[in-house]
C-alpha positions in Angstrom: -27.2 -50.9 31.3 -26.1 -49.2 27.9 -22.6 -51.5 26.0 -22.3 -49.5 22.9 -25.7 -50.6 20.5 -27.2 -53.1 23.2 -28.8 -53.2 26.5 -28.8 -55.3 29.2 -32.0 -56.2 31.4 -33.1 -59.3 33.5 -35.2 -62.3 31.7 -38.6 -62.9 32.6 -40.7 -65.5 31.9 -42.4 -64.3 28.6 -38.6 -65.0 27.4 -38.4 -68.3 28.0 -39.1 -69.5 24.2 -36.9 -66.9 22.9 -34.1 -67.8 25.2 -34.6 -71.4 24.4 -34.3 -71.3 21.0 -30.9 -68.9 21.4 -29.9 -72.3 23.6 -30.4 -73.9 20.3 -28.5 -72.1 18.2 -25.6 -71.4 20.4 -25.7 -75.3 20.7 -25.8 -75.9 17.1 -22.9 -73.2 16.7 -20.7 -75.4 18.7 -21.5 -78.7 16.6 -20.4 -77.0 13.6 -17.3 -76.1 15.4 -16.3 -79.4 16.4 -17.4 -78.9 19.8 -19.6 -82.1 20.4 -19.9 -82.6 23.9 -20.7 -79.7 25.1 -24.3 -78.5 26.5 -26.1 -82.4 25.9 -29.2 -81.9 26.8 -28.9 -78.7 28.7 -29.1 -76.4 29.7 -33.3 -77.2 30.1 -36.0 -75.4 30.5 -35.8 -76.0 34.2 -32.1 -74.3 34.5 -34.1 -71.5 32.9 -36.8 -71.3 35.2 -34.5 -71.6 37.9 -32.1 -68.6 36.7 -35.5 -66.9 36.6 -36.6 -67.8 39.4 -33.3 -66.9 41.4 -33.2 -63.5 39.2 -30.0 -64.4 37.6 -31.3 -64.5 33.7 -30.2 -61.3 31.5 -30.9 -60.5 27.7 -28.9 -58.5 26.1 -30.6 -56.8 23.4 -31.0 -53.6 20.6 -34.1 -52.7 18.8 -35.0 -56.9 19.3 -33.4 -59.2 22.1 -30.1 -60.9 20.9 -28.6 -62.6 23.1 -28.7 -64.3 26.8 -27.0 -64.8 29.8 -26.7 -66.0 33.6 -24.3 -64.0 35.7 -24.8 -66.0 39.6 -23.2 -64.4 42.7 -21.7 -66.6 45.7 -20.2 -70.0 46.2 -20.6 -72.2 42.4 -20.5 -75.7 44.2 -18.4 -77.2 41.6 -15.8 -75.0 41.9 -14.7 -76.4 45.5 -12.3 -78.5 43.9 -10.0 -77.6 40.9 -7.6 -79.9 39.4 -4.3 -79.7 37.9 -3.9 -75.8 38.4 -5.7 -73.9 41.6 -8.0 -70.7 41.8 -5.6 -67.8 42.7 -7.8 -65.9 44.8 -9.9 -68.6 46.7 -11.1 -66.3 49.1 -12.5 -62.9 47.8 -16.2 -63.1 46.8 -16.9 -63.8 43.3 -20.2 -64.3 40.6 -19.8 -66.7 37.9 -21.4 -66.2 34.2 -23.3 -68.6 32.4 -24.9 -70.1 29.8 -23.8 -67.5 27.3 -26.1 -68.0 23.9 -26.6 -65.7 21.3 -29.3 -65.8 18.3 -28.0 -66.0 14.7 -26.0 -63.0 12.9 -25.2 -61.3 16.2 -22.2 -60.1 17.2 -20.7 -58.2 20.1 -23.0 -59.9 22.4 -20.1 -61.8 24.8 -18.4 -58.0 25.2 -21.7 -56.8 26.4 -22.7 -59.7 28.7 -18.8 -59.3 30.4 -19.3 -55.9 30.6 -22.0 -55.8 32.4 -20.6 -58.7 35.0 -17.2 -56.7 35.5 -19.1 -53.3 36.6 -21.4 -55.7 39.1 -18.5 -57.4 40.6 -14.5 -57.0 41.1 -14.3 -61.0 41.1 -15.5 -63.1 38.2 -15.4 -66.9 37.2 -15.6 -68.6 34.6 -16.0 -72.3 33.0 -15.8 -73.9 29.5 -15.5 -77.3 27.5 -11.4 -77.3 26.4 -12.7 -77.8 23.6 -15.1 -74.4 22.9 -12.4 -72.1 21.2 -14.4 -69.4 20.4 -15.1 -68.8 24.3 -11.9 -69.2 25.5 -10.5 -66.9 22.8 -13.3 -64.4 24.0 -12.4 -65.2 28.0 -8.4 -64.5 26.8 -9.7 -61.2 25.1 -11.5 -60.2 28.7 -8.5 -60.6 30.7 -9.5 -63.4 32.3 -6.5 -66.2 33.4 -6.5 -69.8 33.2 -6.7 -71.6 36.6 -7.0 -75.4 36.0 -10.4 -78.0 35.4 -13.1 -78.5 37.3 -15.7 -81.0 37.0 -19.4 -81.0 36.4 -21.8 -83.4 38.6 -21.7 -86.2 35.8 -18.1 -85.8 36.3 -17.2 -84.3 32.5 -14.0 -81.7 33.5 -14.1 -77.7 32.3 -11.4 -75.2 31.7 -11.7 -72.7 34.5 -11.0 -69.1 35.0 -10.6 -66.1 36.6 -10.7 -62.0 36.5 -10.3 -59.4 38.6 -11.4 -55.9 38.4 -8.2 -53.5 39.2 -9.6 -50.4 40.2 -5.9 -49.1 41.5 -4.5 -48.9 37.7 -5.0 -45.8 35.8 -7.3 -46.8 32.5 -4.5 -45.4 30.0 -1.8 -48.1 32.0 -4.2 -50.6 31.5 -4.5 -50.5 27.9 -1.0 -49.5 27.4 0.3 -52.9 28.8 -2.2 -55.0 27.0 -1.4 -52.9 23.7 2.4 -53.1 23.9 3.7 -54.9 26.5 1.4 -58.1 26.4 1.5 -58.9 22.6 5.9 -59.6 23.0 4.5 -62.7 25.0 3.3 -64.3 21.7 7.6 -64.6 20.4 8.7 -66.4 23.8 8.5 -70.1 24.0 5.4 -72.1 25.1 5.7 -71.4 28.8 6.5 -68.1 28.5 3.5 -66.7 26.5 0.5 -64.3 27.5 -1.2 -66.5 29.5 1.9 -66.9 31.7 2.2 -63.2 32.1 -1.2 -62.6 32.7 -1.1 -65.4 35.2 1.7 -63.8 37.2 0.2 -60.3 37.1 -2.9 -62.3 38.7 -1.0 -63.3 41.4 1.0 -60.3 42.1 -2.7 -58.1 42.5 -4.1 -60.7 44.2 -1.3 -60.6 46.9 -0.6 -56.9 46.2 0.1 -54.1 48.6 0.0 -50.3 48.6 1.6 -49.7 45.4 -0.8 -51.9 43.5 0.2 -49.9 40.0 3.8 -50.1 40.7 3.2 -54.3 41.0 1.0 -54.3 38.3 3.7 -53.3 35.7 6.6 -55.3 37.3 4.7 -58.6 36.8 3.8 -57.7 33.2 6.9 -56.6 32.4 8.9 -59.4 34.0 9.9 -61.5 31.7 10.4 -59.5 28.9 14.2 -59.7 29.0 13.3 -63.3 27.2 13.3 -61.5 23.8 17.2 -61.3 24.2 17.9 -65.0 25.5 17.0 -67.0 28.4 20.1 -66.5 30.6 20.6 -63.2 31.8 16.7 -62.2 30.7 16.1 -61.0 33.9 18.8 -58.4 33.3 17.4 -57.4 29.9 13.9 -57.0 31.1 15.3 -54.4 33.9 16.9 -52.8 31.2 14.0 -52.9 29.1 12.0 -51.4 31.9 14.2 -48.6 32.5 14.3 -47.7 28.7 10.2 -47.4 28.6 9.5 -43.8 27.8 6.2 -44.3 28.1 6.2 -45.3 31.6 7.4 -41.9 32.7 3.6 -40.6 32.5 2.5 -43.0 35.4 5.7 -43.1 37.3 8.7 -41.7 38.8 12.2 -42.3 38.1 12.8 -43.8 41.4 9.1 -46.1 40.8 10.6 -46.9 37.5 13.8 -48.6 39.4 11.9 -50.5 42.0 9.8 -51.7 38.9 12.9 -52.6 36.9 14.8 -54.4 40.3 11.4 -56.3 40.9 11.5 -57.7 37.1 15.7 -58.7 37.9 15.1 -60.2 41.4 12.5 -62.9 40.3 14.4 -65.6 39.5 14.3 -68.6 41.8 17.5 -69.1 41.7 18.4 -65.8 42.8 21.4 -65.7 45.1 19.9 -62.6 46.8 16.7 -61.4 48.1 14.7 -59.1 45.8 15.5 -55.8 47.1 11.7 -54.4 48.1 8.4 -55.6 48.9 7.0 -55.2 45.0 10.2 -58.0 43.9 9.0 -59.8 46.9 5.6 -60.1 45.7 6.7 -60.6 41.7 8.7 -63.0 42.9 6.2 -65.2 44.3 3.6 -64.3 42.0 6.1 -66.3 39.0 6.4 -69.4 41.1 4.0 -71.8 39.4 3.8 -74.5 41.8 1.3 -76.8 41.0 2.8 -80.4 41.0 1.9 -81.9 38.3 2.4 -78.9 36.2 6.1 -78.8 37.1 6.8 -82.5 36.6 5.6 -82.3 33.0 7.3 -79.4 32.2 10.4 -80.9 33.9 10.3 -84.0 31.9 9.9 -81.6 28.2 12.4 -79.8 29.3 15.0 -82.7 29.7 13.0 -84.0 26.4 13.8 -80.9 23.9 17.1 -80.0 25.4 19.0 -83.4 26.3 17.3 -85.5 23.4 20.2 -87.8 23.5 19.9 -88.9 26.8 17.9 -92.3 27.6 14.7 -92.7 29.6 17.0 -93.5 32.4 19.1 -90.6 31.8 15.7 -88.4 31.7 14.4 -89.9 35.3 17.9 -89.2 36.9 18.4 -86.1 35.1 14.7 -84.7 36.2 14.9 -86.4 40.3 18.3 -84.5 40.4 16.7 -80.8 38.9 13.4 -81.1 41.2 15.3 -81.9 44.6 17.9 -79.2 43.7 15.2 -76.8 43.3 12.2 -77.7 45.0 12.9 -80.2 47.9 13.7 -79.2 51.6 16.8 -77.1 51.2 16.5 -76.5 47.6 17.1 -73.2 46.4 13.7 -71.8 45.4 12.7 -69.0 48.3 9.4 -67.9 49.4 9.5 -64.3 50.2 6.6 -63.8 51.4 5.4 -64.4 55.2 2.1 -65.9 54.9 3.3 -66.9 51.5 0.3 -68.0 49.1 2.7 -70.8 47.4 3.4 -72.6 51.4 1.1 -74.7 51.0 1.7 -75.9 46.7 5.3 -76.5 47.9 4.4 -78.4 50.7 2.6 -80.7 48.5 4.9 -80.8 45.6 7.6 -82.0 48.4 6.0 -85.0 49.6 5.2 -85.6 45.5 9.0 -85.4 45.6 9.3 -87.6 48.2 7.2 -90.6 47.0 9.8 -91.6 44.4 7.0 -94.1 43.4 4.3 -91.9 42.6 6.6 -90.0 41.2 7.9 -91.9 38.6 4.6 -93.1 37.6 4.0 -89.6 36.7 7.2 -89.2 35.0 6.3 -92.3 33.3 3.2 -91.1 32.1 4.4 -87.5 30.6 7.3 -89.3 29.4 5.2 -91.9 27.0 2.6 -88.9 26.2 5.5 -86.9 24.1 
């Protein structure tokens, strides 16, 4: 396989040494970065032989090999159970990459390696240390979305994530949304970035029906109303939406207003149903509901907006906001029937409902800020 200057062909084992030492200096490239505690004494030269032995090994390579990688199809046994977050599409097939290494003065090695995984396979995962910026720069450059941490055997917790190949969206859409509709992300506040739109386009293909391009653009587009105030931003991102020019070479005028009602219906607090089965599926894709994830950002909430309020006033003022919105008879909606976000809810209810465990946690985010 040809990625601009470099190839990609599998390992054998008369590349063991050389693959080795690009172990090494990938290792020592991560020391000098700050990143301490990952790859302690691995991977080994057993892993290696293992890859090889299993077939998963590649070197990626020019005129002289360069760089390394494992890309290993099926079930990665430590990705059964993901905390605080959960995998978006746990049931689709997937491969996970690696043991990414590189020798020095190399560049453009990463882009080769993933490019070679995402023409093999439409469903990719990926772990890292929190604390290996370079790669999850490169894994935010790839398109790949943040799902929460798993855990290694000796129990040390990874950043995982996800990517999906989506064959249904014209190439020149593609690149258009993450050339200028993505990058407005960057001005919104900290829950409202690029990873949270990517997130909710995840969700929205992952659930998505037959007008997967259609979807595609409503959940990237969603919450771009945010530029003109949090309010009535689901207004402005219709409008915003409707305005597009440049959407006119993909879409129809009628497209363009299912795409623009899907971005205004997908507020939870909504007093109407969104009007077709793409605001349906928006809609659900925004609702984060991961417990612990919307405690926390309950309690900064109630932290940056009602700073005058005591701890007391905090704990009421957050109980009162998570049973109005989340609790039986609250007003957030599923829309969907089987909805992927049943069974979050369910647990994030009986979090609600243990008004012990539930103030421990409170407790906990509260002293952290």
């Amino acid at each position: 396989m040809m990625n601009n200057q470099y190839t990609v062909r599998k390992a054998t084992e008369a590349d063991i040494g050389l693959i080795m030492s690009m172990f090494d200096h990938s290792r020592s490239v991560m020391r000098a970065d700050g990143n301490r505690s990952q790859w302690v004494g691995y991977p080994t030269e057993e892993d290696l032989r293992e890859d090889l032995c299993r077939g998963v090994s590649y070197i990626v390579q020019d005129s002289a090999s360069r760089g390394t990688f494992a890309l290993v199809p099926g079930e990665e046994p430590t990705y059964a159970y993901i905390d605080h977050g959960r995998w978006i599409d746990p049931a689709t097939p997937y491969a996970t990459l690696h043991r990414l290494a590189a020798l020095p003065s190399t560049s453009g090695i990463a882009r080769a390696a993933f490019a070679y995984a995402k023409e093999r396979h439409a469903h990719l995962r990926v772990d890292t240390h929190a604390t290996n910026r370079p790669m999850r720069h490169i894994l935010e450059r790839e398109g790949f979305v943040y799902c929460g941490v798993i855990y290694m055997p000796d129990g040390g917790p990874r950043d995982a994530y996800e990517w999906w190949r989506m064959d249904e969206v014209p190439e020149e859409l593609k690149q258009y949304i993450e050339r200028e509709v993505l990058p407005r992300y960057a001005a919104f506040d900290a829950a409202h970035r690029v990873d949270h739109a990517r997130r909710v386009v995840a969700k929205a293909m992952a659930c998505r029906g037959p007008q997967a391009a259609l979807i595609y653009v409503a959940a990237a587009m969603h919450d771009l109303g945010l530029a003109h105030g949090r309010e009535e931003h689901h207004l402005h991102s219709g409008r915003i939406i409707r305005q597009d020019r440049a959407l006119r070479q993909w879409f129809t005028e009628e497209e363009i207003e299912t795409i623009a009602q899907a971005a205004e219906d997908h507020r939870a607090s909504a007093a109407t149903p969104p009007r077709s089965l793409p605001g349906r599926i928006v809609a659900e894709a925004d609702r984060d509901i991961e417990s612990e994830t919307i405690v926390r950002r309950t309690v900064e909430y109630s932290l940056a907006h009602h700073p005058t309020l005591s701890r007391e006033g905090h704990w009421q003022r957050c109980l009162q906001h998570l049973h109005e919105k989340y609790a039986e008879g609250g007003y957030l909606t599923l829309w969907l029937d089987p909805s992927p976000n049943a069974a979050p809810l369910a647990e994030l209810r009986a979090l609600i409902d243990d008004e012990h465990r539930l103030r421990q946690l409170f407790d906990q985010y509260i002293n952290n800020q």
